[in-house]
C-alpha positions as CSV (number, residue, x, y, z in Angstrom):
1,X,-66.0,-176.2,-65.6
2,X,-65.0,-173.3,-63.8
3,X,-67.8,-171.2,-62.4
4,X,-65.3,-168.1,-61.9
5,X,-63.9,-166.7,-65.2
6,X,-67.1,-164.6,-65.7
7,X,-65.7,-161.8,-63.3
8,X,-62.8,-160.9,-65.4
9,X,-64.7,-160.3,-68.5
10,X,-64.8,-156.1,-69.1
11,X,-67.6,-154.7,-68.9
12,X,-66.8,-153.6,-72.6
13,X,-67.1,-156.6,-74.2
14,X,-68.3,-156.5,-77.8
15,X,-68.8,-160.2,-78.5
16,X,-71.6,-162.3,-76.6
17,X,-68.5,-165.4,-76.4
18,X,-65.5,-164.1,-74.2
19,X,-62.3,-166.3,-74.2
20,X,-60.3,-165.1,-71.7
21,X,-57.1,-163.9,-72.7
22,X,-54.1,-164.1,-70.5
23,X,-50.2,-165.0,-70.4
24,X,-48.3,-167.3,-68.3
25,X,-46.2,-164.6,-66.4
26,X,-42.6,-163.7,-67.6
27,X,-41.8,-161.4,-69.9
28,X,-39.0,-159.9,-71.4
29,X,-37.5,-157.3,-68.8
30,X,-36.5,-153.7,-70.8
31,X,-32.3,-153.6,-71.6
32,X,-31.8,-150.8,-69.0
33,X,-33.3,-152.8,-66.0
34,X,-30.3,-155.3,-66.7
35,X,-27.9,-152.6,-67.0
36,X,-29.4,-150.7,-63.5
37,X,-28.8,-154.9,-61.7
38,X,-25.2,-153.9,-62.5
39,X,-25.6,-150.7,-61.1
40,X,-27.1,-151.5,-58.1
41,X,-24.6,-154.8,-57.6
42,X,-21.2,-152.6,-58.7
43,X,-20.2,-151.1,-54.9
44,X,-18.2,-148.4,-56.7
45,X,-21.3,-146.9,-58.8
46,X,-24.1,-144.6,-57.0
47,X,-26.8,-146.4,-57.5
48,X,-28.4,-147.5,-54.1
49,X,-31.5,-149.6,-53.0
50,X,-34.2,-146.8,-53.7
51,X,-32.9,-146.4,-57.2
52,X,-32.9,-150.4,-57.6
53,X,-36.6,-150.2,-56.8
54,X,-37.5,-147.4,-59.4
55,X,-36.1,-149.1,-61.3
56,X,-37.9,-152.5,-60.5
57,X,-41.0,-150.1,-60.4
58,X,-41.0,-148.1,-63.5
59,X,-39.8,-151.9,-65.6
60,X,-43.4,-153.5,-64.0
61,X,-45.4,-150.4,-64.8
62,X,-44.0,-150.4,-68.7
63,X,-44.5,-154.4,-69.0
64,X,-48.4,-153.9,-67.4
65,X,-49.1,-151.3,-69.7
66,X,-47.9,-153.5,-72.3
67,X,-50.2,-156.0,-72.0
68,X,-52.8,-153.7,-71.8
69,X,-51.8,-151.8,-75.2
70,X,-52.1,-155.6,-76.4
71,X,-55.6,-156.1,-75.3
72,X,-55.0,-158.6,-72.5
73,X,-57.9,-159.2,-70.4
74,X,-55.6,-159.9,-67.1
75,X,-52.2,-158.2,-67.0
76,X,-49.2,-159.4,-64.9
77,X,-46.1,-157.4,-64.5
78,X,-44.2,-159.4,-66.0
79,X,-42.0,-160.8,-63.5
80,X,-39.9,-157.3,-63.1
81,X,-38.9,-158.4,-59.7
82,X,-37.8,-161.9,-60.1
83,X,-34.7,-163.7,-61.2
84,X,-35.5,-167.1,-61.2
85,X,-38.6,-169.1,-60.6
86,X,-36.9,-171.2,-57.3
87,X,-34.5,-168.8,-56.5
88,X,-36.9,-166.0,-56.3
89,X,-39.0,-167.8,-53.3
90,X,-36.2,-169.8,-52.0
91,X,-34.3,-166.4,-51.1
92,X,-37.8,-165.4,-49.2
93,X,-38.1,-168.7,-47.1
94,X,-36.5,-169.4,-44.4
95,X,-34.9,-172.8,-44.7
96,X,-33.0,-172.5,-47.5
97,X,-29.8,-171.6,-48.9
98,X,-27.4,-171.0,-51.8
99,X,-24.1,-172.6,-52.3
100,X,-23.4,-171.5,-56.0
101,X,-24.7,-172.1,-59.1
102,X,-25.0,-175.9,-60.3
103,X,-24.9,-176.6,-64.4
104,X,-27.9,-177.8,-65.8
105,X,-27.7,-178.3,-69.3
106,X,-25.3,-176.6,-72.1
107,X,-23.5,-173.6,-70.8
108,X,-26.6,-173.1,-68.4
109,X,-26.4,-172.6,-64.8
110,X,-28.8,-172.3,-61.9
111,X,-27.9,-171.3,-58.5
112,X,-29.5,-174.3,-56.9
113,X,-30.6,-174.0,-53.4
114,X,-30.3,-176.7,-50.5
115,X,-33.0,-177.1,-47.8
116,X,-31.4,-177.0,-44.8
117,X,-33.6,-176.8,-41.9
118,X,-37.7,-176.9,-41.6
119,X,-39.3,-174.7,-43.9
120,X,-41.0,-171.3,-42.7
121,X,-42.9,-168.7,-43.9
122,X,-40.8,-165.2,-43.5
123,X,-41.8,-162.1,-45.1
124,X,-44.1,-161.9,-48.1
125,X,-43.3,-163.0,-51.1
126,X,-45.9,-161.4,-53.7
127,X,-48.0,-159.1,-52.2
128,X,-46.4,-156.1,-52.6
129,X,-45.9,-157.2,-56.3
130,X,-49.7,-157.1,-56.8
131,X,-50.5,-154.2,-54.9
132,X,-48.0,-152.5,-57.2
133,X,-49.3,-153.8,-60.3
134,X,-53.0,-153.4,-59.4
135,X,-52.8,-149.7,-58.6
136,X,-51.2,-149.3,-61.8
137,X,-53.8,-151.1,-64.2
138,X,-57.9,-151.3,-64.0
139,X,-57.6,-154.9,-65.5
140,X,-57.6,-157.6,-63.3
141,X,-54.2,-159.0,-62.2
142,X,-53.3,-162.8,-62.4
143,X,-50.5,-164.3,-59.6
144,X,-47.9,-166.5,-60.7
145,X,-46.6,-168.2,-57.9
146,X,-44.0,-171.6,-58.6
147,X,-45.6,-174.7,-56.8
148,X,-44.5,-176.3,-53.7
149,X,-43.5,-179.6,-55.5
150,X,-41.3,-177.6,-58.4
151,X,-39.9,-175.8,-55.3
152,X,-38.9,-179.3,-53.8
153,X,-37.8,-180.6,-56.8
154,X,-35.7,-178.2,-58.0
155,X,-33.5,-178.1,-54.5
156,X,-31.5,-180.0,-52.5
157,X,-33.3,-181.7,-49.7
158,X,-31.0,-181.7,-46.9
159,X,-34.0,-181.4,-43.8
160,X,-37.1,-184.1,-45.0
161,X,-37.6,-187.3,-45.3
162,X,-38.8,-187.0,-49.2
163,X,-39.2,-184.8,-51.4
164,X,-42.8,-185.4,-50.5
165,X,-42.7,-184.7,-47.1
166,X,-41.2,-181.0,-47.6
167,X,-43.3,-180.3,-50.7
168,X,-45.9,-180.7,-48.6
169,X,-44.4,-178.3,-46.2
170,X,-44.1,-175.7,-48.7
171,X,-48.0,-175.9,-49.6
172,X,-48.6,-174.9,-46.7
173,X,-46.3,-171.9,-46.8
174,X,-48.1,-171.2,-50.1
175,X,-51.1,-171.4,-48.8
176,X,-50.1,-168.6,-46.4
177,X,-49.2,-166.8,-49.1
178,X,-51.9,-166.8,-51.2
179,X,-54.5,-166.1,-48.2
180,X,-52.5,-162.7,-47.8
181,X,-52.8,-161.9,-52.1
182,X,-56.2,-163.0,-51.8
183,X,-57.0,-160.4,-48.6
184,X,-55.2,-158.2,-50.7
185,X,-57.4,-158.2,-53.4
186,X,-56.2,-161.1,-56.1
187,X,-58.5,-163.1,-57.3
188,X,-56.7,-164.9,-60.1
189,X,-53.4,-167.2,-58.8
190,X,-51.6,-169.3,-61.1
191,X,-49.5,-172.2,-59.4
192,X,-46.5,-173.3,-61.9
193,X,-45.1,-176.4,-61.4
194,X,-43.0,-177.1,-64.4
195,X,-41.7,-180.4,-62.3
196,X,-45.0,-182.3,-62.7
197,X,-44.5,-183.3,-66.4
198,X,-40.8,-184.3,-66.1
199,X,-41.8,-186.9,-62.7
200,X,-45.3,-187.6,-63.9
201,X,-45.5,-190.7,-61.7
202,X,-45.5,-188.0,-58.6
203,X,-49.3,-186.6,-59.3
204,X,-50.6,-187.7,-56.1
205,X,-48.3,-185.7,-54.7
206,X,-48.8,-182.5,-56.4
207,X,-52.5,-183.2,-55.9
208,X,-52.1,-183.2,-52.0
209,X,-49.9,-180.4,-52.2
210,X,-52.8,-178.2,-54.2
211,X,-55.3,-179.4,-51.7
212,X,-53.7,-178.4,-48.9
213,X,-52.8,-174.9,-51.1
214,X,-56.5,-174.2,-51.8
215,X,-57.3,-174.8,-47.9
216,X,-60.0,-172.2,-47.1
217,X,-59.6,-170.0,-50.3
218,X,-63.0,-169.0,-51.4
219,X,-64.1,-169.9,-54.5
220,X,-64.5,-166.9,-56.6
221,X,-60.4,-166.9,-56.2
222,X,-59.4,-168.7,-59.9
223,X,-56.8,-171.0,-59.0
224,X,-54.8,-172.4,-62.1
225,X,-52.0,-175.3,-62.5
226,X,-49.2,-174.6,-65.0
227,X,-47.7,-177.3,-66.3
228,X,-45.3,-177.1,-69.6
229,X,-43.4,-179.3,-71.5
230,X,-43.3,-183.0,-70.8
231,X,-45.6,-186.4,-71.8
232,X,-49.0,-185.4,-70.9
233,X,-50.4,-188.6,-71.2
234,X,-48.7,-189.9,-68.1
235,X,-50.7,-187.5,-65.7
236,X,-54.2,-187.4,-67.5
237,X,-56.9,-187.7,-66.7
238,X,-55.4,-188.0,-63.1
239,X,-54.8,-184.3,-63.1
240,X,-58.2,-184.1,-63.3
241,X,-58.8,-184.5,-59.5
242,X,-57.1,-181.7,-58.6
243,X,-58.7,-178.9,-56.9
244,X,-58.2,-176.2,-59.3
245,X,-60.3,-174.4,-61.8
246,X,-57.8,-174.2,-65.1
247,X,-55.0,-176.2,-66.7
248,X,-52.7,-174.1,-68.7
249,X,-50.7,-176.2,-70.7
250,X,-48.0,-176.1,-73.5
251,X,-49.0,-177.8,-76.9
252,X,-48.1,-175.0,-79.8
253,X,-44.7,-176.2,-79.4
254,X,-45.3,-179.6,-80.3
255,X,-48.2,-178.7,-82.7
256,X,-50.6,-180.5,-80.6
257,X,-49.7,-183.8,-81.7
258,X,-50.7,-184.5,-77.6
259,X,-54.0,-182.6,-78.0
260,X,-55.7,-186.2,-78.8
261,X,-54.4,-186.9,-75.0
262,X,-57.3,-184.8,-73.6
263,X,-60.3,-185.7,-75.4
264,X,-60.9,-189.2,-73.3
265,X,-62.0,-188.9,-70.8
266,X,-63.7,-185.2,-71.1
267,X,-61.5,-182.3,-70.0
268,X,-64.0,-181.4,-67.0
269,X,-61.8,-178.3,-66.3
270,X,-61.5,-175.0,-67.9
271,X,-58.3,-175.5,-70.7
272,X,-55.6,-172.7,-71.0
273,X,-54.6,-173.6,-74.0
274,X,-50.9,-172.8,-75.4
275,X,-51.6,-170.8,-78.8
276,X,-48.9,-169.1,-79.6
277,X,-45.2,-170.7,-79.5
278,X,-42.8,-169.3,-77.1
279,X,-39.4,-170.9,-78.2
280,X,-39.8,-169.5,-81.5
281,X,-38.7,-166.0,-81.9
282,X,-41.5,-165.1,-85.0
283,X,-44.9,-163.4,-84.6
284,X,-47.5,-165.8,-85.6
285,X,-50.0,-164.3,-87.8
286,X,-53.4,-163.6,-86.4
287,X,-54.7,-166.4,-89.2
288,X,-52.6,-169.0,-87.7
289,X,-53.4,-168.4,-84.1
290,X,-57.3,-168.7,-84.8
291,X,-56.6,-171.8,-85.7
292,X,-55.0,-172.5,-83.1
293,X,-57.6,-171.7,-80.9
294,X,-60.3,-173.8,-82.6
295,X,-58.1,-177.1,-81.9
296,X,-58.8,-175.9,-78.2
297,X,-62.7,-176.0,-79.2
298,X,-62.0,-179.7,-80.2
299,X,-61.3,-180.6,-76.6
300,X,-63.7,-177.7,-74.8
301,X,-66.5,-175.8,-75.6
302,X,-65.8,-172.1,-75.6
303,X,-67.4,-171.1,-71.7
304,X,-64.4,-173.5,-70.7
305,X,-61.3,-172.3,-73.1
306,X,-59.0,-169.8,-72.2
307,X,-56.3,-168.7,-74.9
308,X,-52.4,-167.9,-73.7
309,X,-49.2,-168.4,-74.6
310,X,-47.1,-171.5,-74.1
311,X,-45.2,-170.7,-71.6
312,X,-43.0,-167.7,-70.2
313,X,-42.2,-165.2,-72.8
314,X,-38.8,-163.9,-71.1
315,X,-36.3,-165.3,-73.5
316,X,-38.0,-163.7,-76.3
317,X,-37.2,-159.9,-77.7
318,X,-39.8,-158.2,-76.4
319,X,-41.4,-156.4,-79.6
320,X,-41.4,-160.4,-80.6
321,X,-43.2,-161.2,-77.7
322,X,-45.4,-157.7,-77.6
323,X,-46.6,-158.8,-81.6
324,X,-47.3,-162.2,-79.9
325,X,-49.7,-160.9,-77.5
326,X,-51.1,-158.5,-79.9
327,X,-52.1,-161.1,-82.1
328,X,-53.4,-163.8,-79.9
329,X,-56.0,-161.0,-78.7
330,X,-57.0,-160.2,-81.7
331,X,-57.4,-163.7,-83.0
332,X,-59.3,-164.8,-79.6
333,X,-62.0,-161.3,-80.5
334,X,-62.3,-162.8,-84.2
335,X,-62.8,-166.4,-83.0
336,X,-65.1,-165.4,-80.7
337,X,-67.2,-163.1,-83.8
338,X,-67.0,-166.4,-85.7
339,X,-68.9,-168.4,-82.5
340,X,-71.3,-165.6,-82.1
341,X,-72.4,-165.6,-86.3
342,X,-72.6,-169.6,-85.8
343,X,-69.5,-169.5,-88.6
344,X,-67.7,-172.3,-86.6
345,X,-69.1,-175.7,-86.2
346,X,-68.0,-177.6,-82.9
347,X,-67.6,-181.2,-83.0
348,X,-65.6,-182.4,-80.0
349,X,-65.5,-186.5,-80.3
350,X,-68.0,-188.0,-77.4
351,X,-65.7,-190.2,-75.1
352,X,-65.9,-193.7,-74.6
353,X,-67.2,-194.5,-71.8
354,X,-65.5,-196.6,-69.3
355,X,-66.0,-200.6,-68.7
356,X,-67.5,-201.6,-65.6
């Protein structure tokens, strides 16, 4: 259990329970910052690099006030400023590059990138982001930042040995990266790494890769590991090893028919738990997230559940994904009433214990 969650309760707080409400980190961008990328990419329109960053600016100061009109405890700007979750950093590193888009499934496309050459760290990546988004919000801001094995993964290696050997490399780079948000002022940095659950058999390596991330990051900094989709029963309970303080994982989707996967051996960690679904484009009532959030209760006590949202919000509409939000705050507050009055009985299955 993570001794670190406490700070980002407000002060305000009517419940004595707090579950600490968050979301993953991309949200739907507003219609006219899609229509100002034209702009700015159309050499015949007026519409130059300052007025690309208002507009990047004013979309990440609408998305953080949205999340704080919906209650959320930590805010993130959405992901105003980003494209793709690879492309994003790969463009800031030097090492890599684009050779045009590669189809991935359907009619989808992602402008995969090749690692040509050792790895570097650049400029930054995110800390102009944050100091954005903090000056604009009194809420704590949470980091997303895509992992050094997803980073690997999801590119051509064209320099390394393995796929090990430069994800590795990258950690380090992340590391760098995260030292600079943290002397910054972050204290909450979320490492997605999507790639873990589709090669589960690669754990060790993501676990060397966070170790060598967390390096000399103090511990007050809350350091969690996205993971979403995938067959979670093929990386617990190794997962618990690594060096982090939260697991935010996806299970609304597949209405936690992998929840079971958790409770043997005991979740030491603190659980993010997935309460609201993000591939479904309907607001779930407040009722039905509550619920929701008690399966979490089956697998943690409350001081180590934290409630979000599946995943990314980004392909949702955004009042969708607003009512979402909303409502997963609101159920988390009511949840939390219920523990206080003693209304909800917790009876999380004692593991059995190992053979010798």
């Amino acid at each position: 259990m993570s001794e670190n969650k406490d700070q980002f309760r407000p002060e305000d707080h009517e419940n004595d329970h707090f579950l600490l409400t968050s979301v993953v980190g991309s949200y739907p961008k507003p219609k006219w910052l899609n229509r100002a990328k034209e702009l700015y990419e159309d050499d015949e329109a007026d519409f130059d690099e300052d007025n690309w960053k208002e507009a990047k600016d004013d979309a990440a100061l609408v998305i953080t006030n949205e999340h704080e009109r919906a209650g959320l405890d930590t805010v993130v700007d959405g992901e105003m400023r980003r494209n793709e979750m690879v492309e994003f950093f790969a463009h800031r590193i030097d090492g890599y590059e684009f050779n045009g888009p590669v189809k991935v499934w359907g009619h989808n496309y992602f402008d995969k990138p090749s690692v040509v050459s050792e790895v570097e760290y650049d400029e930054n990546w995110l800390v102009d982001e944050y100091e954005f988004t903090a000056s604009a919000t009194d809420r704590p801001v949470k980091v997303p930042i895509t992992g050094p094995y997803t980073l690997a993964s999801w590119a051509f290696n064209e320099a390394y040995e393995d796929d090990a050997e430069l994800a590795y490399a990258l950690a380090d780079l992340v590391n760098e990266e995260i030292e600079k948000l943290v002397d910054a002022g972050a204290r909450y940095i979320q490492i997605d790494e999507p790639a873990l659950a589709t090669t589960p058999d690669d754990h060790a390596i993501v676990g060397e890769a966070l170790e060598r991330i967390v390096a000399d990051i103090p511990e007050e900094v809350r350091i969690g590991l996205h993971v979403c989709y995938g067959d979670y029963s093929r990386i617990y309970p190794e997962i618990l090893e690594f060096p982090v303080d939260e697991f935010d994982l996806e299970l609304a989707n597949g209405d936690y028919e992998q929840l079971d996967v958790f409770k043997d051996p005991e979740f030491t960690a603190d659980l993010a738990l997935g309460v609201v679904d993000v591939h479904v484009a309907e607001v779930e009532s407040v009722e039905q997230i509550e619920e929701n959030i008690k399966k979490g209760l089956e697998v943690v006590p409350p001081e180590q559940l934290v409630v979000s949202p599946d995943c990314g919000l980004k392909l949702l509409p955004r009042e969708v994904a607003y009512g979402k939000m909303e409502n997963m705050v609101q159920a988390a507050r009511n949840v939390e009433a219920d523990l206080d009055a003693g209304n909800i009985d917790i009876e999380r299955e004692t593991p059995t214990p190992a053979d010798d």
